[in-house]
N, C-alpha and C positions, 0 to 999 in steps of 0.2 A: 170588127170595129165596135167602140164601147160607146152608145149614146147616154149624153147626158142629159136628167131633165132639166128644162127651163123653171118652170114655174108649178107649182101646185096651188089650184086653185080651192080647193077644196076638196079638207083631210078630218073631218069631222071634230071629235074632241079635241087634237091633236094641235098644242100650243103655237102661236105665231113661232117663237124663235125654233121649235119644231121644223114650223115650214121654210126658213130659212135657211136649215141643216140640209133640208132634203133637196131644195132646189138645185144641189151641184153633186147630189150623188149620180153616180153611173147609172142608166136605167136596169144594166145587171143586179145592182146592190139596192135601187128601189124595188124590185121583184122577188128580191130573197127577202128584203125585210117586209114588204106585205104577207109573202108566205109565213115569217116569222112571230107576226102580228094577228093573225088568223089563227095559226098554231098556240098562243101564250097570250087571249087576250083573257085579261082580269075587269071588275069593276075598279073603275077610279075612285069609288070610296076605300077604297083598302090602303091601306099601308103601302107605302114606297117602300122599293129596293135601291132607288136611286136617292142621292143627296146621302147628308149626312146620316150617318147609323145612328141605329137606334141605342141607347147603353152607353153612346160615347161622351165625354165630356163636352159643353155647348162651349165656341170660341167668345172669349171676352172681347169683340172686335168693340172699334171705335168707325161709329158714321155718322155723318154731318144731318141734320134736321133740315127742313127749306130754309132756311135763315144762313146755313152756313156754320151754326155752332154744333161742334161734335157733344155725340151722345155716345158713351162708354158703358155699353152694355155688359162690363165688371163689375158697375157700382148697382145692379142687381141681381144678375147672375149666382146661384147661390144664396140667395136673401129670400123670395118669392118667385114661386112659376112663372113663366115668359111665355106669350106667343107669338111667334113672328109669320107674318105673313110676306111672303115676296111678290110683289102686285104691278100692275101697269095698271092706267086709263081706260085704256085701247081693250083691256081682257074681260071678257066678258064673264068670264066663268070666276074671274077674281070679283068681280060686281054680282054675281049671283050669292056668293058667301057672305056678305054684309048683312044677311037677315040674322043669320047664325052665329057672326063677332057680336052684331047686336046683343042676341040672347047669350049671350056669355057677360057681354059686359055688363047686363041688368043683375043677373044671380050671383056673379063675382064680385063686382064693383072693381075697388082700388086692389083687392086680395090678389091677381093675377095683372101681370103689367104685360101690353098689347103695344106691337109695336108693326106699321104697315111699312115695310123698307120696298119706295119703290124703284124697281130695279132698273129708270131710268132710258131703256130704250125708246126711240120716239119719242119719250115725255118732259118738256122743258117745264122747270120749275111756276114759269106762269099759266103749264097746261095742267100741271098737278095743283097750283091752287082753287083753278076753278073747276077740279072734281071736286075736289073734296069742300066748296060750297054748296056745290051740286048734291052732294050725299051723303056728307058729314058721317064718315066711318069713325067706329069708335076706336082708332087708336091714335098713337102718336105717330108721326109720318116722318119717316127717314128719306134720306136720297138721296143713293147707293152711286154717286154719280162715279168713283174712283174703283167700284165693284168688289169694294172690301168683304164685307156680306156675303155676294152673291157666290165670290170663290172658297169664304173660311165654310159656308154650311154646303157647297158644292150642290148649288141650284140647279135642277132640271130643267124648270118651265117656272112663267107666273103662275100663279093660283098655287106658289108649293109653301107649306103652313109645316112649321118647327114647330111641336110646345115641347118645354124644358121645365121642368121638376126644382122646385124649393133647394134642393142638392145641385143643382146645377148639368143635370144630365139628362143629353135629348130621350123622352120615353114615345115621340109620335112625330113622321113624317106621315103628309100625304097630299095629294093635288088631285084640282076640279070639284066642280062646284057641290058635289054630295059628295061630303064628306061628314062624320058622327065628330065633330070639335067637342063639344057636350064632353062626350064619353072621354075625349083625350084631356080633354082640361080636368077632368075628375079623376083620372090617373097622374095628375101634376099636382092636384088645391084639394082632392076629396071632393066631398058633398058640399054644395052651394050652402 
């Protein structure tokens, strides 16, 4: 007989909607995937395998801002670098990266357009405004409430960061809180 787990209370780095997957895997399939994870673990600074590839064209999706009015991520795509971050409240490791958007947006300025799409789970629009009183990230803030976004760049977890190249082509996935954004926005805009 196949038990299933209930609840995982704590799985270190590993994204809420992570612990959400896992909570109804078979404890067989939780066992093989710790083996699996022990076997293939990387730094979270590195490059994703997961989400959107890297080389492939960025989708011109259209999503709503907090106000409800959509933003047509066509009318820059191709024009200047983009970076998107997919974020909650709740993520802590998305709240760790705000030192690092920060210094992007000081040495870029307007040159690279930043956009925080948040991906809505738990987060009602009056809980995402008083973050972002709270911490005043520097980008423009999406939210992804219809999950247009989070299925055209095929999101892993929060804290997962697209930048997208003046051409309009992803050259950098990657997720948690160390990550080199520096280095990837300078593969999209050059030198600051």
């Amino acid at each position: 007989m196949v038990r299933s787990v209930r609840s995982v209370r704590s799985v270190g780095s590993v994204g809420s909607a992570a612990c959400h997957r896992l909570r109804r895997l078979p404890l067989t399939s939780l066992t093989s995937l710790t083996v699996l994870t022990v076997l293939t673990v990387r730094p979270l600074s590195a490059q994703l395998e997961a989400g959107i590839r890297i080389g492939s064209p960025a989708p011109a999706v259209t999503i709503n801002d907090l106000e409800g009015r959509p933003v047509n991520l066509a009318e820059v795509l191709g024009k200047k670098p983009v970076l998107l971050e997919f974020w909650a409240t709740w993520c802590s490791l998305c709240k760790g990266l705000l030192g690092e958007l920060e210094r992007i947006h000081r040495a870029y300025g307007d040159r690279v357009v930043m956009y925080g799409v948040n991906v809505t789970v738990n987060d009602s629009k009056a809980r995402v405004r008083r973050y972002l009183e709270e911490h005043r990230p520097p980008f423009q803030v999406l939210y992804d409430e219809r999950g247009v976004g989070v299925r055209a760049y095929d999101v892993p977890a929060t804290s997962f960061i697209v930048v997208i190249d003046s051409a309009g082509r992803v050259v950098y996935t990657g997720s948690g809180e160390k990550q080199d954004l520096l280095g990837a926005i300078r593969k999209a805009a050059g030198p600051p």
